[in-house]
N, C-alpha and C positions, 0 to 999 in steps of 0.2 A: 598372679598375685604379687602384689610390691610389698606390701610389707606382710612378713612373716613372725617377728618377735612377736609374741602374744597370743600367734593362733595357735589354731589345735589340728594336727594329723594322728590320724588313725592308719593304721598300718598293717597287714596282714602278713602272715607268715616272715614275722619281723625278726626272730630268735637268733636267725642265720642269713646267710647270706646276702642276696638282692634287699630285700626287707628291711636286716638289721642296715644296710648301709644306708638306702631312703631315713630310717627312724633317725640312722646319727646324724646325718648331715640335716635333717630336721630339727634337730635337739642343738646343735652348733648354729643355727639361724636363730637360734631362741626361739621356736616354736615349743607347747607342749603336746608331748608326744605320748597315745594310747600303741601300745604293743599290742598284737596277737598272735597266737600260735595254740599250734595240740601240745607241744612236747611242754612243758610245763619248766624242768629244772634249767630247760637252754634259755624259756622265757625268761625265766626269773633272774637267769645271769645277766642275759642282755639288760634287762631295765636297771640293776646293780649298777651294771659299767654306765649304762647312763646316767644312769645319779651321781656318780663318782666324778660324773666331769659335769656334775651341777644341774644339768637338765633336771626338767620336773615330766618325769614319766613313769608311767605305771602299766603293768601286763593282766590285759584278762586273758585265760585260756578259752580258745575257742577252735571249733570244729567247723568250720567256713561250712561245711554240706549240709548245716541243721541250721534251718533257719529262727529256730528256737535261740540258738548260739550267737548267731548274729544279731539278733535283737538283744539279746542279752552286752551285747559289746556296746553298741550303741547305749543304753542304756547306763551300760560303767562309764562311757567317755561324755557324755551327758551329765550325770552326777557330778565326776571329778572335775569337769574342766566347765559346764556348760553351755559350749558350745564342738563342733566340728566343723573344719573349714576346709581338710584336704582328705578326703580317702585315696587310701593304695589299695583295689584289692589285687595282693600280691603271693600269696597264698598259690603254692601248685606242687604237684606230685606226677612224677614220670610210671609209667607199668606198663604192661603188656609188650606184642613183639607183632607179625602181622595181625591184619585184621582176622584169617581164618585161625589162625591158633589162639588167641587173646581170652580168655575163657569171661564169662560174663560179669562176677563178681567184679573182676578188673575193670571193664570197662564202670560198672556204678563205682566204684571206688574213684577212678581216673574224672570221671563227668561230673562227681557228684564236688570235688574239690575244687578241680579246674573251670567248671562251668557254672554249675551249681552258684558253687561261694563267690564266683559274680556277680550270678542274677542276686544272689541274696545278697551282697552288699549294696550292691546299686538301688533293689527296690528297698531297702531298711535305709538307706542315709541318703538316700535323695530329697523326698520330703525335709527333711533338716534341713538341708543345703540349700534347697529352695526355697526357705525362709528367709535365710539370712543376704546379705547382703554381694556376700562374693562366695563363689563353693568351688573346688575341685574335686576332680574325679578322675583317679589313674590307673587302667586297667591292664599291668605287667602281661605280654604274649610271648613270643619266643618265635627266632626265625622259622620252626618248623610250619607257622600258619603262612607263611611264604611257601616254603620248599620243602616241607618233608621232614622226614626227620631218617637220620643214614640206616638206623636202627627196626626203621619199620616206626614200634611205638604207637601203634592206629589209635589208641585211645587220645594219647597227649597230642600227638595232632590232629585229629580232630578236634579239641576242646580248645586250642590254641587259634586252630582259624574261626573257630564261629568268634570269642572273644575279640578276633582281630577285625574278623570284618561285623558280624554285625552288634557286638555291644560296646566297641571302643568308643562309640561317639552318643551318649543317650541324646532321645529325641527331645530337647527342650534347649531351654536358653542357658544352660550351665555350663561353664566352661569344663570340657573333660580332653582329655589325652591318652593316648594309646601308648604304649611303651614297650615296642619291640624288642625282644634283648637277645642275644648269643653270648651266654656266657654259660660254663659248666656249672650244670646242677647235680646235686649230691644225692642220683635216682636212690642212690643204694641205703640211703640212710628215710629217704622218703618210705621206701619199703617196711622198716622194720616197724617205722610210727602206723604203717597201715591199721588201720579198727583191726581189732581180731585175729591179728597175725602174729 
């Protein structure tokens, strides 16, 4: 994409971390930027501080595993902006430890964020995207769909290599990108936002 002032990204589990850094350095190219996230009061700061340094962005809270929620995002970034020209889905959660002790819940919880909230961004804002004129699509993995993960972790890496190998790249004429990263993720604060816990 060359020119970015004017467009619009969409951004998942944007509050912290990998997310909030994509949405700012989005928001510093003059793009306008849709937030998302479950924790609601970290949303809410993040799109603050970005307004604070001028961006025009705004947070829907969203649950990447309901595809209810994801159409619903779509729909706020729609409204507000009109259009969407970059999806991150960047949204993910660490749990479990090997695959025989990992109890089940864990694993839907792990898949249902990690893989899930993929396939539902990709299949809710593809159509859009393939409307318009130019569209991206960036689907955050993590070296464990390379190698593992030291931890065990069977759910997040499983959910890590399928994202990496087979929906980094949708099957059509849109430009998309895979976004392998190593960097420390805050399993521990993923946990407490778990549904139900």
């Amino acid at each position: 994409m060359k020119q970015l002032s004017g467009r619009v990204a969409v951004v998942t589990g944007a509050a912290s971390g990998i997310g909030l850094a994509m949405a700012t350095r989005f928001a510093a190219e003059g793009m306008r930027c849709v937030l998302a996230d479950i924790e609601e009061g970290a949303l809410q700061r993040a799109v603050d501080g970005l307004r604070r340094g001028g961006a025009a962005a705004v947070g829907v809270r969203t649950d990447v595993s309901s595809a209810a929620d994801v159409q619903a995002l779509a729909d706020a970034a729609i409204a507000e902006f009109g259009a969407v020209h970059v999806l991150c889905n960047n949204a993910g959660v660490g749990g479990g430890t090997d695959f025989a002790k990992t109890p089940l819940d864990t694993w839907e919880w792990v898949l249902g964020v990690n893989l899930w909230g993929v396939i539902h961004g990709c299949r809710t804002f593809l159509p859009l995207l393939l409307e318009q004129d130019e569209g991206h699509i960036v689907n955050t993995s993590s070296m464990a769909a390379l190698n593992g993960h030291p931890l065990g972790l069977a759910p997040y890496t499983v959910s890590m290599r399928v994202v990496k190998t087979r929906i980094a790249r949708p099957p059509t004429t849109l430009k998309s990108a895979s976004a392998p990263t190593l960097l420390p993720i805050q399993f521990r604060w993923a946990e407490v936002m778990r549904s139900g816990h």
